[in-house]
PyMOL commands that place a pseudoatom at each C-alpha (Angstrom):
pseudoatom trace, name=CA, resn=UNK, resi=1, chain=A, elem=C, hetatm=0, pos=[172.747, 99.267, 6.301]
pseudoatom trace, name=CA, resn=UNK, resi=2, chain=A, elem=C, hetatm=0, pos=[170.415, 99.095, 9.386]
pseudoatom trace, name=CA, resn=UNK, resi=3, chain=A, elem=C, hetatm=0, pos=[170.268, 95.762, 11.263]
pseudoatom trace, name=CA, resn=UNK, resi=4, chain=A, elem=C, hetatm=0, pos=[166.158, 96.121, 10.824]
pseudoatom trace, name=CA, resn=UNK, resi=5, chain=A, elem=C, hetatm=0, pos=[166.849, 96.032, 6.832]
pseudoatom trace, name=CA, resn=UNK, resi=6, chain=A, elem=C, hetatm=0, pos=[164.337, 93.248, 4.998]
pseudoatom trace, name=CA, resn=UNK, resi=7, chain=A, elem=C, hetatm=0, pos=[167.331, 92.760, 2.384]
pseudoatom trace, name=CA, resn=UNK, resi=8, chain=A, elem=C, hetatm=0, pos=[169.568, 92.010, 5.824]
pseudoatom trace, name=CA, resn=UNK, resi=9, chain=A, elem=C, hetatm=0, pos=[167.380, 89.412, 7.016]
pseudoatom trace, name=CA, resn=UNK, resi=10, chain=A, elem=C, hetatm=0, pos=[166.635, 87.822, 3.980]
pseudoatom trace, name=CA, resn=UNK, resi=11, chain=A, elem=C, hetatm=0, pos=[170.376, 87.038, 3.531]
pseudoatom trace, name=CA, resn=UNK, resi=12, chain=A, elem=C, hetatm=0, pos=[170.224, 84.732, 6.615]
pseudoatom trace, name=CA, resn=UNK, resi=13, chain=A, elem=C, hetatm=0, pos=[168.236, 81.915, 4.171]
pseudoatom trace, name=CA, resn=UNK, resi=14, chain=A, elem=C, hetatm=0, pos=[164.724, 79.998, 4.893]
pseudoatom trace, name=CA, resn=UNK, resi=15, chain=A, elem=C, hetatm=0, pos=[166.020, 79.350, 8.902]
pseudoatom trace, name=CA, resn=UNK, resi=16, chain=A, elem=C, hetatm=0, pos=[165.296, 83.151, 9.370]
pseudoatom trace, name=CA, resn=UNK, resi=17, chain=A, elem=C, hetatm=0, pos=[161.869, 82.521, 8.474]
pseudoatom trace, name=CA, resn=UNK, resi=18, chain=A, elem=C, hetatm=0, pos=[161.438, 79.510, 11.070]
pseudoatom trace, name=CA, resn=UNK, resi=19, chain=A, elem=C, hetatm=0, pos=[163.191, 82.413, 13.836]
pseudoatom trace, name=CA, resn=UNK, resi=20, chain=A, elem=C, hetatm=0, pos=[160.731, 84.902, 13.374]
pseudoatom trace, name=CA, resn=UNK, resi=21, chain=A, elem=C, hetatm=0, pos=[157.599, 82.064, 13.170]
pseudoatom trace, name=CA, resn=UNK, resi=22, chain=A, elem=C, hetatm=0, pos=[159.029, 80.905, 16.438]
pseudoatom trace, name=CA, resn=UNK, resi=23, chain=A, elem=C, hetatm=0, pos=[159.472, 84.795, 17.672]
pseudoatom trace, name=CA, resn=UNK, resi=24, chain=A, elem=C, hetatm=0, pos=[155.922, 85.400, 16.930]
pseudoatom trace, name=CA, resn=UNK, resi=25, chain=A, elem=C, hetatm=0, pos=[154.717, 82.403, 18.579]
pseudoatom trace, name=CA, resn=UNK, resi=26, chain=A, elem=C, hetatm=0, pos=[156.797, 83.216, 21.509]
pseudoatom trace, name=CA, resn=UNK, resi=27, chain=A, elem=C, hetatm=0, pos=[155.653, 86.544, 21.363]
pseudoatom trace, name=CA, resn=UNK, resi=28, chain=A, elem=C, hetatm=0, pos=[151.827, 85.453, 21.414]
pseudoatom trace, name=CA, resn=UNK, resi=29, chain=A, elem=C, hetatm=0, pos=[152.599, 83.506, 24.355]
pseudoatom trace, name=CA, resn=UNK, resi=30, chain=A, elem=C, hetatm=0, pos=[154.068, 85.646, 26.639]
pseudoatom trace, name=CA, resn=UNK, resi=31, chain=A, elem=C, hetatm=0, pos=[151.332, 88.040, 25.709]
pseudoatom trace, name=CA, resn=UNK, resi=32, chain=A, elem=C, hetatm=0, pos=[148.336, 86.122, 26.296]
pseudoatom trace, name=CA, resn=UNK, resi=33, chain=A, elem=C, hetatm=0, pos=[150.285, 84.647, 29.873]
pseudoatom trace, name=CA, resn=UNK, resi=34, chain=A, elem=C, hetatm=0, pos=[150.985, 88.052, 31.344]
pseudoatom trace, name=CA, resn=UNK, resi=35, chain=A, elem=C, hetatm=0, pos=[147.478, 89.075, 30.609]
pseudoatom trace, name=CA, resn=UNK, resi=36, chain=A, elem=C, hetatm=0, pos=[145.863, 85.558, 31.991]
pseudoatom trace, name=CA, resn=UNK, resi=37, chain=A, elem=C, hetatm=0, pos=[148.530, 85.794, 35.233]
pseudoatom trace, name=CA, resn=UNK, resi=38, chain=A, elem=C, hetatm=0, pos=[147.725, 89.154, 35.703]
pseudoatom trace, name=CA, resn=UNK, resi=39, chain=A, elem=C, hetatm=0, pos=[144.116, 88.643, 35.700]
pseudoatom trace, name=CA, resn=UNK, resi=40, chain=A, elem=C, hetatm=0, pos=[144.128, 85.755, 37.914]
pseudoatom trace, name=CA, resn=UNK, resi=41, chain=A, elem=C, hetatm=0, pos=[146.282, 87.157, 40.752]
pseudoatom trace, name=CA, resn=UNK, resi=42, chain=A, elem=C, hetatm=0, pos=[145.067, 89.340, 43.267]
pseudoatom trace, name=CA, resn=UNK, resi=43, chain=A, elem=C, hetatm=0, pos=[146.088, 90.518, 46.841]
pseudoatom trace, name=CA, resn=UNK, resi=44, chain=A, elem=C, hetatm=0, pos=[145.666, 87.476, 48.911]
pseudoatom trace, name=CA, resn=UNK, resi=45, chain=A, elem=C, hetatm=0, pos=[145.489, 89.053, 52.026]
pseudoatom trace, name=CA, resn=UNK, resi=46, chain=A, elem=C, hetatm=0, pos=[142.541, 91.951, 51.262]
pseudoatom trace, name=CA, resn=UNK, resi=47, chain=A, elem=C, hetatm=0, pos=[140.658, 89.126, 49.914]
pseudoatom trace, name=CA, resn=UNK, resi=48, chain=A, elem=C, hetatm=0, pos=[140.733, 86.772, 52.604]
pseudoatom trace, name=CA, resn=UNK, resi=49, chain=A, elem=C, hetatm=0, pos=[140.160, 89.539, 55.149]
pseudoatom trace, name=CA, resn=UNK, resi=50, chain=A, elem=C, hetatm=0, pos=[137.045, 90.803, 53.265]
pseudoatom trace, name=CA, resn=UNK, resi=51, chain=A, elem=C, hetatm=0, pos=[135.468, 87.182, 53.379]
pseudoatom trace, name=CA, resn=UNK, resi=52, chain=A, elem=C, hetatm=0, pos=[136.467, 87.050, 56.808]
pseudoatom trace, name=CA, resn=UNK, resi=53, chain=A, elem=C, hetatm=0, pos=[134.613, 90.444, 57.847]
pseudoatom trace, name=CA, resn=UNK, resi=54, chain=A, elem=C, hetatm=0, pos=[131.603, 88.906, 56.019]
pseudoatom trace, name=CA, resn=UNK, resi=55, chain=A, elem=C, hetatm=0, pos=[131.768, 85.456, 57.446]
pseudoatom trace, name=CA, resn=UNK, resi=56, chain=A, elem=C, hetatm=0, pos=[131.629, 86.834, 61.253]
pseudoatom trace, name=CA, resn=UNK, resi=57, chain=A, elem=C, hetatm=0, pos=[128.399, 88.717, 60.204]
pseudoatom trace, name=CA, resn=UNK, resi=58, chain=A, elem=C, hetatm=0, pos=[127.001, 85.057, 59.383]
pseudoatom trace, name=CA, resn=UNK, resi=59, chain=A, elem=C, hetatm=0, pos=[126.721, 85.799, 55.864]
pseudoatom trace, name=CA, resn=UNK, resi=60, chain=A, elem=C, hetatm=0, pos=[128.313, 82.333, 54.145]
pseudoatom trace, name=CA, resn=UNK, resi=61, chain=A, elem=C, hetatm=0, pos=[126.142, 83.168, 50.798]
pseudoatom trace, name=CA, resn=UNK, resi=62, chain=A, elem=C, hetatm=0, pos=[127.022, 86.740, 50.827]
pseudoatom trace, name=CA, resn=UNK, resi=63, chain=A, elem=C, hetatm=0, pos=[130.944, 85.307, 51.065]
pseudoatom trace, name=CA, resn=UNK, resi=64, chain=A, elem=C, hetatm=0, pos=[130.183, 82.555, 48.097]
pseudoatom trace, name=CA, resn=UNK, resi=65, chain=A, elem=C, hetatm=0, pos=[129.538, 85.093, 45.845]
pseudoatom trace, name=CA, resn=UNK, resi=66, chain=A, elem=C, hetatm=0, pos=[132.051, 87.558, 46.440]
pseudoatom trace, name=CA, resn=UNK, resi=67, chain=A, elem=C, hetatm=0, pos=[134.036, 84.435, 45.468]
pseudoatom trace, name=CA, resn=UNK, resi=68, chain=A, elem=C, hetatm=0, pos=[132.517, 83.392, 42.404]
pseudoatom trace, name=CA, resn=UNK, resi=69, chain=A, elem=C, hetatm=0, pos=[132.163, 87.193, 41.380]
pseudoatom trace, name=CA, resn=UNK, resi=70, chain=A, elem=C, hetatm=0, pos=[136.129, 87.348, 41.540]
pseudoatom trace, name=CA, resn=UNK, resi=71, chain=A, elem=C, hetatm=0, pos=[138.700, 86.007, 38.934]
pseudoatom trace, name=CA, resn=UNK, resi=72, chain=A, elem=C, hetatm=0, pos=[141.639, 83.901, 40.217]
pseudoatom trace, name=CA, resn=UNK, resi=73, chain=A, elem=C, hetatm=0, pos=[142.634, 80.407, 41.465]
pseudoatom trace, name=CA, resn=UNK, resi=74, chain=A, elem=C, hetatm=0, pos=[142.807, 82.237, 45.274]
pseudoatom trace, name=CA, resn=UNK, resi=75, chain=A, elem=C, hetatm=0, pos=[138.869, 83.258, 44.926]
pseudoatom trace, name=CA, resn=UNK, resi=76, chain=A, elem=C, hetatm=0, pos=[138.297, 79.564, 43.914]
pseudoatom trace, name=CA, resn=UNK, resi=77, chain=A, elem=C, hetatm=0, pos=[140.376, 77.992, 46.960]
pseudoatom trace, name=CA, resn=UNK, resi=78, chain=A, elem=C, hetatm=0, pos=[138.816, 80.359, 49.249]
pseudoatom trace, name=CA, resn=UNK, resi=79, chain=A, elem=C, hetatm=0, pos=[135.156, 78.930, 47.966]
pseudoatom trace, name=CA, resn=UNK, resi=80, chain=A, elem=C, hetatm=0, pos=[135.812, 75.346, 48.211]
pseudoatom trace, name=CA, resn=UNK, resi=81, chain=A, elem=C, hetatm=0, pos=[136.430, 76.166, 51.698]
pseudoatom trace, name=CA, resn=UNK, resi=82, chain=A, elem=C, hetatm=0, pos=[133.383, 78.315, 52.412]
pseudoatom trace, name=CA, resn=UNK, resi=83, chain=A, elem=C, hetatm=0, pos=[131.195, 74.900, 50.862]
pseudoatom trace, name=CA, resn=UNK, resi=84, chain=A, elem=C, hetatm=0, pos=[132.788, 72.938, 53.256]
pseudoatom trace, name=CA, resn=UNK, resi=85, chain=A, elem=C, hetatm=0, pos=[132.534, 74.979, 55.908]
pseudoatom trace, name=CA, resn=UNK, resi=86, chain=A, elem=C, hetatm=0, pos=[130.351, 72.897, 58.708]
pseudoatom trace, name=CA, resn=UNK, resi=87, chain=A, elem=C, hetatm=0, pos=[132.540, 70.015, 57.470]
pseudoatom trace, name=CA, resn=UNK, resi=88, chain=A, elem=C, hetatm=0, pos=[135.743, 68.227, 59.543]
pseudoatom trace, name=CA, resn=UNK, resi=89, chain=A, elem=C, hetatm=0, pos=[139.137, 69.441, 59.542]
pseudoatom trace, name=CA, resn=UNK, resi=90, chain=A, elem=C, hetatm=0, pos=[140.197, 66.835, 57.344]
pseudoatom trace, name=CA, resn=UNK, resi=91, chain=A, elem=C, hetatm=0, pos=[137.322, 66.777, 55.041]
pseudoatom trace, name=CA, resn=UNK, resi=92, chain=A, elem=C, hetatm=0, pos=[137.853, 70.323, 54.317]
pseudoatom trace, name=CA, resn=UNK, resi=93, chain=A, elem=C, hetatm=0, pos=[141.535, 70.065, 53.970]
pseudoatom trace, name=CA, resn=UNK, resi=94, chain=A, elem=C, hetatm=0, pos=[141.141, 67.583, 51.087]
pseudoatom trace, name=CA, resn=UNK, resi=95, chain=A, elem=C, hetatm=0, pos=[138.273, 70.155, 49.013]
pseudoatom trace, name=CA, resn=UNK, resi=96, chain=A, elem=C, hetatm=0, pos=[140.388, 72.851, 49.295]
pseudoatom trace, name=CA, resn=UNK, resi=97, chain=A, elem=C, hetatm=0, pos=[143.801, 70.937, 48.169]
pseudoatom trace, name=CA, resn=UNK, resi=98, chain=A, elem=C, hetatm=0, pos=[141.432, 69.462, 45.360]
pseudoatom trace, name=CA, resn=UNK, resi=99, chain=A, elem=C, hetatm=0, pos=[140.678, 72.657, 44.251]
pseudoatom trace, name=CA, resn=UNK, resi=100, chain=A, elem=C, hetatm=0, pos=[143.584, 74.042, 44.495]
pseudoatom trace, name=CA, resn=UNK, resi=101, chain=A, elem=C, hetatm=0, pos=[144.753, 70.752, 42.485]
pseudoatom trace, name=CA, resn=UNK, resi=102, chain=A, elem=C, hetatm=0, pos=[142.573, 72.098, 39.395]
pseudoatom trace, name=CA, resn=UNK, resi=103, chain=A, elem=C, hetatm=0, pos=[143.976, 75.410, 39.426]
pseudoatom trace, name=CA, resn=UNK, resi=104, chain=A, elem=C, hetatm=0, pos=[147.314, 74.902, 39.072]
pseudoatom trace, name=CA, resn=UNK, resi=105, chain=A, elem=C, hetatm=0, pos=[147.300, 73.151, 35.594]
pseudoatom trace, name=CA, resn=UNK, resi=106, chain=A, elem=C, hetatm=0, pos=[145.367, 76.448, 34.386]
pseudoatom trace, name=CA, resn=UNK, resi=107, chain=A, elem=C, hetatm=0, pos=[148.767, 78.398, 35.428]
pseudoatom trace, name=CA, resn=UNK, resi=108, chain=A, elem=C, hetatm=0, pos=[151.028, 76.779, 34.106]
pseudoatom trace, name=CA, resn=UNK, resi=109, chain=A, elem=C, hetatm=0, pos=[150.008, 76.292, 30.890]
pseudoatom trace, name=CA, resn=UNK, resi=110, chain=A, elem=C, hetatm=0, pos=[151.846, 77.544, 27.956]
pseudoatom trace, name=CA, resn=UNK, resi=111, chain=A, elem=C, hetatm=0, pos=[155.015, 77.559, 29.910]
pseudoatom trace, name=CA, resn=UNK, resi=112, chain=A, elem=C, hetatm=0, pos=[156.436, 74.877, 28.654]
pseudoatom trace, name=CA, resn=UNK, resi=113, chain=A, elem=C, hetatm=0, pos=[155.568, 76.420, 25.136]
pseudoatom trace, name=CA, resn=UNK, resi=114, chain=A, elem=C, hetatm=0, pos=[157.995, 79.168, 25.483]
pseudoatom trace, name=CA, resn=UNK, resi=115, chain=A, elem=C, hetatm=0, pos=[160.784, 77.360, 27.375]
pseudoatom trace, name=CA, resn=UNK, resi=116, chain=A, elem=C, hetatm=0, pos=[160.745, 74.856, 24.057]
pseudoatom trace, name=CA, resn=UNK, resi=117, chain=A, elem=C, hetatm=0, pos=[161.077, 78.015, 21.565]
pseudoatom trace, name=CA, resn=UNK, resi=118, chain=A, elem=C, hetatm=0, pos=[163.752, 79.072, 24.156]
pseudoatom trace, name=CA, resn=UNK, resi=119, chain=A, elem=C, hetatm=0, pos=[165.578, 75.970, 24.143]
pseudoatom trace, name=CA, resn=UNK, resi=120, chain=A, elem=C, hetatm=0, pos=[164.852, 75.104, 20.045]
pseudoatom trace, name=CA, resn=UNK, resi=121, chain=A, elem=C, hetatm=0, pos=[166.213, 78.575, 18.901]
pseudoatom trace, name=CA, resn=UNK, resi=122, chain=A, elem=C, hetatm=0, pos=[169.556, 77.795, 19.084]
pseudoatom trace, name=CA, resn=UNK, resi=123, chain=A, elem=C, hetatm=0, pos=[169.365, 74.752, 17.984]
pseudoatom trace, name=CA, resn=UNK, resi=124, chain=A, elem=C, hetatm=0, pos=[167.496, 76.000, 13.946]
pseudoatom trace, name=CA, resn=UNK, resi=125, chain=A, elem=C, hetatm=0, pos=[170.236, 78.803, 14.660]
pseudoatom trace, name=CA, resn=UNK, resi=126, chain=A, elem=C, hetatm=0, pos=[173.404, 76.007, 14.292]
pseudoatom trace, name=CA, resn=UNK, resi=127, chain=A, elem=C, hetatm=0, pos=[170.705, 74.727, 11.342]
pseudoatom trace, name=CA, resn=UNK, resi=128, chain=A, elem=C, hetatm=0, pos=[171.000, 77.739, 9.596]
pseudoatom trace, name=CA, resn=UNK, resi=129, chain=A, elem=C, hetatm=0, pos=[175.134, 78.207, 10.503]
pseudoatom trace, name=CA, resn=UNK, resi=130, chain=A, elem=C, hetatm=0, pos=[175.765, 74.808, 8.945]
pseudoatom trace, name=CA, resn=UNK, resi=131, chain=A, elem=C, hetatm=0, pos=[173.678, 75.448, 5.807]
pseudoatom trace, name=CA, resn=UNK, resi=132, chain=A, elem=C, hetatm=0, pos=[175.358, 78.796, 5.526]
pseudoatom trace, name=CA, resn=UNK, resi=133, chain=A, elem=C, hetatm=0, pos=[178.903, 77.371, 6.219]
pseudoatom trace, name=CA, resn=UNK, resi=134, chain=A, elem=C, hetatm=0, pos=[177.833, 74.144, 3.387]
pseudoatom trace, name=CA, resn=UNK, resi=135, chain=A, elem=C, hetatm=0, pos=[177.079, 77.095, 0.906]
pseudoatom trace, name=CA, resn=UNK, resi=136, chain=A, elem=C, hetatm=0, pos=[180.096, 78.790, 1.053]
pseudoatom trace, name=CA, resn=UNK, resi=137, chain=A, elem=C, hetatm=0, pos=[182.352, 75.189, 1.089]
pseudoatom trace, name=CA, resn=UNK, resi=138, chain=A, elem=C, hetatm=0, pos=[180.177, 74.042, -1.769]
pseudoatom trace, name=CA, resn=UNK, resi=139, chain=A, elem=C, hetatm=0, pos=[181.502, 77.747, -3.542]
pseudoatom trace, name=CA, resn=UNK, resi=140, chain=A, elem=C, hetatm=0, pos=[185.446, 76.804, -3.280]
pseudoatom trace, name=CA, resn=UNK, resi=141, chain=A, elem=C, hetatm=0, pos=[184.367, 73.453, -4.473]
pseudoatom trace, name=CA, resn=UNK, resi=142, chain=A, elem=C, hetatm=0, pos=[182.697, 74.335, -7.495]
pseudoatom trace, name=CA, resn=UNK, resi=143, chain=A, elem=C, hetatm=0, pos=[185.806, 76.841, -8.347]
pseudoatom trace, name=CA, resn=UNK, resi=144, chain=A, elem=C, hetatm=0, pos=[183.014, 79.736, -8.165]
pseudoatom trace, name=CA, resn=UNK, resi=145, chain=A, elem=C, hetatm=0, pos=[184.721, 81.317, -4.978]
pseudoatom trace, name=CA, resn=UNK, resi=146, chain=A, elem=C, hetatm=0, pos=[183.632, 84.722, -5.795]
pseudoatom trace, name=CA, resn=UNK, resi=147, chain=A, elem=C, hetatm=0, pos=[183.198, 87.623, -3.188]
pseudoatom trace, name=CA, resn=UNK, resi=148, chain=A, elem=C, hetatm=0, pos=[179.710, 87.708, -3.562]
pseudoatom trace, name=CA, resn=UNK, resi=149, chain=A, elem=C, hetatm=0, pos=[179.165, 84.030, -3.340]
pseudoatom trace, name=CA, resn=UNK, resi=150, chain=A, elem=C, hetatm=0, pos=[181.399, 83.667, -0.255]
pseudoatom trace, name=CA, resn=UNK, resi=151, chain=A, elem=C, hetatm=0, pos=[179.678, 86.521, 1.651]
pseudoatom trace, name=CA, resn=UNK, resi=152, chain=A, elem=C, hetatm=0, pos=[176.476, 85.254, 0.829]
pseudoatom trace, name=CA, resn=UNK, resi=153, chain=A, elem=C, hetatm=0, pos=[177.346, 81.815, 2.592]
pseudoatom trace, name=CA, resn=UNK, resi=154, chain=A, elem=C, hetatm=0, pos=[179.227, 84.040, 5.821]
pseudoatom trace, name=CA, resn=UNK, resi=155, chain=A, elem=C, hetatm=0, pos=[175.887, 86.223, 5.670]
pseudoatom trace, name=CA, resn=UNK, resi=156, chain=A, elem=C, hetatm=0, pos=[173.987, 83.077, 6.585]
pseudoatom trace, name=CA, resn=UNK, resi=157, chain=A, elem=C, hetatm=0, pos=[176.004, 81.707, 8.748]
pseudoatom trace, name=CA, resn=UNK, resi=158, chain=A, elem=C, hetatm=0, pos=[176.617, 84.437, 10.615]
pseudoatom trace, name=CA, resn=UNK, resi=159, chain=A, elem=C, hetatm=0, pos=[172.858, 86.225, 10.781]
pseudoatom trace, name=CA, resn=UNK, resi=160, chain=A, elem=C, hetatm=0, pos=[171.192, 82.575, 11.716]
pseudoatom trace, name=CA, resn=UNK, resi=161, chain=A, elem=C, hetatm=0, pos=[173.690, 82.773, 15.049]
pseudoatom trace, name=CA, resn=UNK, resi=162, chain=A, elem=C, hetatm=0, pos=[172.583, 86.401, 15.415]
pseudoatom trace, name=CA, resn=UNK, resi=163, chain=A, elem=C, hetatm=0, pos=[168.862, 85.280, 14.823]
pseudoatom trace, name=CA, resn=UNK, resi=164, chain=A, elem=C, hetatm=0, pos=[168.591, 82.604, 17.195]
pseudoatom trace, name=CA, resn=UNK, resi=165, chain=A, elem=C, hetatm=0, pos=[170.225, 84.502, 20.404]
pseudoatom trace, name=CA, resn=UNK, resi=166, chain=A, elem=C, hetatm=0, pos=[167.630, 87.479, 19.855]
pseudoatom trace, name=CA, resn=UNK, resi=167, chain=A, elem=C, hetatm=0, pos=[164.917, 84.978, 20.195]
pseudoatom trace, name=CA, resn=UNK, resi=168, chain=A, elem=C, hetatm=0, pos=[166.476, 82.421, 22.576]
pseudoatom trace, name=CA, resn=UNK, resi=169, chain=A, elem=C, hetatm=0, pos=[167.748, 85.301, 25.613]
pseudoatom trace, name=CA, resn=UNK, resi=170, chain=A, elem=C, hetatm=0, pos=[164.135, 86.990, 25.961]
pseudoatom trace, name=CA, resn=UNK, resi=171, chain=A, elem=C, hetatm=0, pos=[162.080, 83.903, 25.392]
pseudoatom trace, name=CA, resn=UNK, resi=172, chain=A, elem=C, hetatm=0, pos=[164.679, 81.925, 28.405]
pseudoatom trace, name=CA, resn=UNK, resi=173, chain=A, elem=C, hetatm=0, pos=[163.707, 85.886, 30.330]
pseudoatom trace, name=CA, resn=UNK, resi=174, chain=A, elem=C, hetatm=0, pos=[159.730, 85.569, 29.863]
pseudoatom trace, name=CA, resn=UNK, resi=175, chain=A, elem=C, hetatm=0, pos=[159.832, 82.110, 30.778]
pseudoatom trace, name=CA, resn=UNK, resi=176, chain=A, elem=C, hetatm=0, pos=[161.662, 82.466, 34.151]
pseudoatom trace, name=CA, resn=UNK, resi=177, chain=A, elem=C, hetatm=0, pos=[159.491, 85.566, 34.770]
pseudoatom trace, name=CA, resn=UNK, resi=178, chain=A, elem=C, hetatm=0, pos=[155.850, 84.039, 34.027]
pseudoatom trace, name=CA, resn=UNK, resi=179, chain=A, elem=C, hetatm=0, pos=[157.697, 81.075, 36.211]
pseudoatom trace, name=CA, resn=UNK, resi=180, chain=A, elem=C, hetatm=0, pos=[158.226, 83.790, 39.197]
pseudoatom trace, name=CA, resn=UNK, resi=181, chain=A, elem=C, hetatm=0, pos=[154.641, 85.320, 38.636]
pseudoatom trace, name=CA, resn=UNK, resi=182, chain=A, elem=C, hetatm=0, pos=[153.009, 81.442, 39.515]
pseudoatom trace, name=CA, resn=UNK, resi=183, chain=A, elem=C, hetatm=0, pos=[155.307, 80.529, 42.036]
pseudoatom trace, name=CA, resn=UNK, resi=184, chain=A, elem=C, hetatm=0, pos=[153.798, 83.908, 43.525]
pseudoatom trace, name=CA, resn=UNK, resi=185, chain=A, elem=C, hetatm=0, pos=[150.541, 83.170, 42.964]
pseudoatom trace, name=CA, resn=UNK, resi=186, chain=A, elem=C, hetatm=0, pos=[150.977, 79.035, 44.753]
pseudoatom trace, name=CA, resn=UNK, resi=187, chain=A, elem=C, hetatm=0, pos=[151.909, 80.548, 47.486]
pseudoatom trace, name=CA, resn=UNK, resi=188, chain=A, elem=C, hetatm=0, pos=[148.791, 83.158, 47.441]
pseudoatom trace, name=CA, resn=UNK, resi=189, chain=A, elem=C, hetatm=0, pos=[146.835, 79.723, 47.099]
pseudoatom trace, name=CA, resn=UNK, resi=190, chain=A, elem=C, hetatm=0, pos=[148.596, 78.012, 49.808]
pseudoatom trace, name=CA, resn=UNK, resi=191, chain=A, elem=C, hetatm=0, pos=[148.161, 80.937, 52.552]
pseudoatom trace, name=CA, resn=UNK, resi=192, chain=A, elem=C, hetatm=0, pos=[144.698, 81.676, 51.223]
pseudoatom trace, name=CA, resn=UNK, resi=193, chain=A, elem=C, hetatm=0, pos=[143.723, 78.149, 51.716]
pseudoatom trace, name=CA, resn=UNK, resi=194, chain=A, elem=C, hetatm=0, pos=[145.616, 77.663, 54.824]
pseudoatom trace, name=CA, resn=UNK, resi=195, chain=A, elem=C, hetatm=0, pos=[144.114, 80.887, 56.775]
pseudoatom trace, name=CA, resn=UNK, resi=196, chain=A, elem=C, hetatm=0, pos=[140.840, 80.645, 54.988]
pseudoatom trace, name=CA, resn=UNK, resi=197, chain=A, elem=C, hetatm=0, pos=[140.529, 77.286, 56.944]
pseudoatom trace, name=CA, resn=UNK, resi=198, chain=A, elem=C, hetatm=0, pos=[141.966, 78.195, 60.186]
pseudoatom trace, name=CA, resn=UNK, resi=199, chain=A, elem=C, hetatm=0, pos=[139.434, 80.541, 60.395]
pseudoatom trace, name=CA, resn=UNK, resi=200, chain=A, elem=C, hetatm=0, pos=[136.476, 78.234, 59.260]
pseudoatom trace, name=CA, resn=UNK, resi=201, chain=A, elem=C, hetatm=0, pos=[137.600, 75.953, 62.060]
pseudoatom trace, name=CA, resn=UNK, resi=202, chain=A, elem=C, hetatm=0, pos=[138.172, 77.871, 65.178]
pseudoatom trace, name=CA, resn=UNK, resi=203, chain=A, elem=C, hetatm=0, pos=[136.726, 81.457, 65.111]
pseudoatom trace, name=CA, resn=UNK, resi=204, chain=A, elem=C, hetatm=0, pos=[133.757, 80.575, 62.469]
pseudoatom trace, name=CA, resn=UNK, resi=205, chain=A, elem=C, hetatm=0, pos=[132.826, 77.661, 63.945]
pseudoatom trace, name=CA, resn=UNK, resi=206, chain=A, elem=C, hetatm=0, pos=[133.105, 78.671, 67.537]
pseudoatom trace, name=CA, resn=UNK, resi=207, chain=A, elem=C, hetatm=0, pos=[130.578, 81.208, 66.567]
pseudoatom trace, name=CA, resn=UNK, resi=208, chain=A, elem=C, hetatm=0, pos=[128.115, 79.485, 64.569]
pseudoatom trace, name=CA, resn=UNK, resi=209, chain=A, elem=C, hetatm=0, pos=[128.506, 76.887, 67.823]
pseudoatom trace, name=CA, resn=UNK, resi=210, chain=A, elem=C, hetatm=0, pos=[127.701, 79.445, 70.386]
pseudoatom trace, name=CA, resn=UNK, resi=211, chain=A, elem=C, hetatm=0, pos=[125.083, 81.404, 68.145]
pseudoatom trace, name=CA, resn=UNK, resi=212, chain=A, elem=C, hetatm=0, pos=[122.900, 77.623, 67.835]
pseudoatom trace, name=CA, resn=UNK, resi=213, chain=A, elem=C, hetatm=0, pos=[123.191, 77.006, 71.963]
pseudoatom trace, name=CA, resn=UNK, resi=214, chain=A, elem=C, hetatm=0, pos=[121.685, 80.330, 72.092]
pseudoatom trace, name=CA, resn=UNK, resi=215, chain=A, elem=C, hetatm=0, pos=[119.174, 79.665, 70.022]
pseudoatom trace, name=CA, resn=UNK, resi=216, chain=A, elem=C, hetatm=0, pos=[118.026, 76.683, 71.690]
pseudoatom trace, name=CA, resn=UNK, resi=217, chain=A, elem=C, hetatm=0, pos=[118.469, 78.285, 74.907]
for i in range(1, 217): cmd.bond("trace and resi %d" % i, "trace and resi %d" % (i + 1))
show_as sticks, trace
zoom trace
């Protein structure tokens, strides 16, 4: 009989049914994550150099909309800091930490979804073990101890257990790998933000500075 069999899994009573809800669930999830993650990260250090080559040709709009025209909490990070860019150091520091404030909600969300299917798998697994176990002590009780009705109480038991680790291992793996993909992506935000702002307040600055005495000159 193949492990895939319908007439397998049905054996395993109504907590097989709550598994594979929870596995789809799981499964739609991790899906729409990877896809949302994958969207929103790019490579940091390209971007930030590309808005840098733009911002020493004086073109601060040009460099807004690059931003806006890009997906991703680093694009948005790197914007708040181009609006604030004739601003103070520590004016500027607190838009772009706002900002980045915003964006990290949007990234973790969902998470905690999967880690809770992770963690409650095993849990309507024992469910299912105990009802299966009940069923075949409520057979010897009832002096119907039969083969068939003993098995079908073991079957229960034994496919709930099976049921809950094949959801609970690779839901506990997506969750600690969408974990690794924003923990990848903070610290995109944190450099981006950091470097886009060094820049705004020595090099950019400097420039625009010299560029005005000039003109008044």
């Amino acid at each position: 009989m193949s492990l895939f069999d319908f007439s397998l899994f049905s054996r395993g009573g109504p907590m097989m049914w709550v598994l594979l809800v929870l596995g789809f669930l799981c499964l739609m999830l991790f899906v729409e994550r990877l896809l949302y993650l994958h969207r929103g990260q790019i490579k940091a250090a390209e971007f930030v150099g590309g808005i840098k080559n733009i911002l020493a040709k004086r073109r601060i709009v040009e460099g807004l909309t690059v931003c806006e025209e890009t997906p991703g909490p680093v694009a948005a990070v790197v914007k708040a800091a181009l609006l604030h860019a004739d601003d103070p150091a520590e004016a500027m520091r607190f838009h772009v930490q706002e900002a980045a404030v915003i964006e990290l909600p949007a990234l973790e969300r969902r998470l905690g979804s999967i880690a809770a299917v992770a963690q409650v798998a095993p849990l309507v697994g024992l469910l299912g073990t105990i009802l299966g176990m009940a069923t075949t002590f409520l057979a010897f009780e009832r002096d119907y101890a039969t083969v068939a009705g003993l098995s079908h109480g073991m079957w229960q038991a034994l496919l709930c257990s099976i049921g809950s680790l094949l959801l609970a291992i690779p839901a506990h793996l997506a969750h600690h790998f969408l974990s690794g993909r924003v923990r990848a992506i903070v610290r995109d935000i944190e450099w981006a933000g950091n470097e886009i702002m060094r820049y705004l307040l020595t090099d950019y600055q400097r420039a625009v500075g010299s560029d005005t005495k000039e003109g008044s000159a």
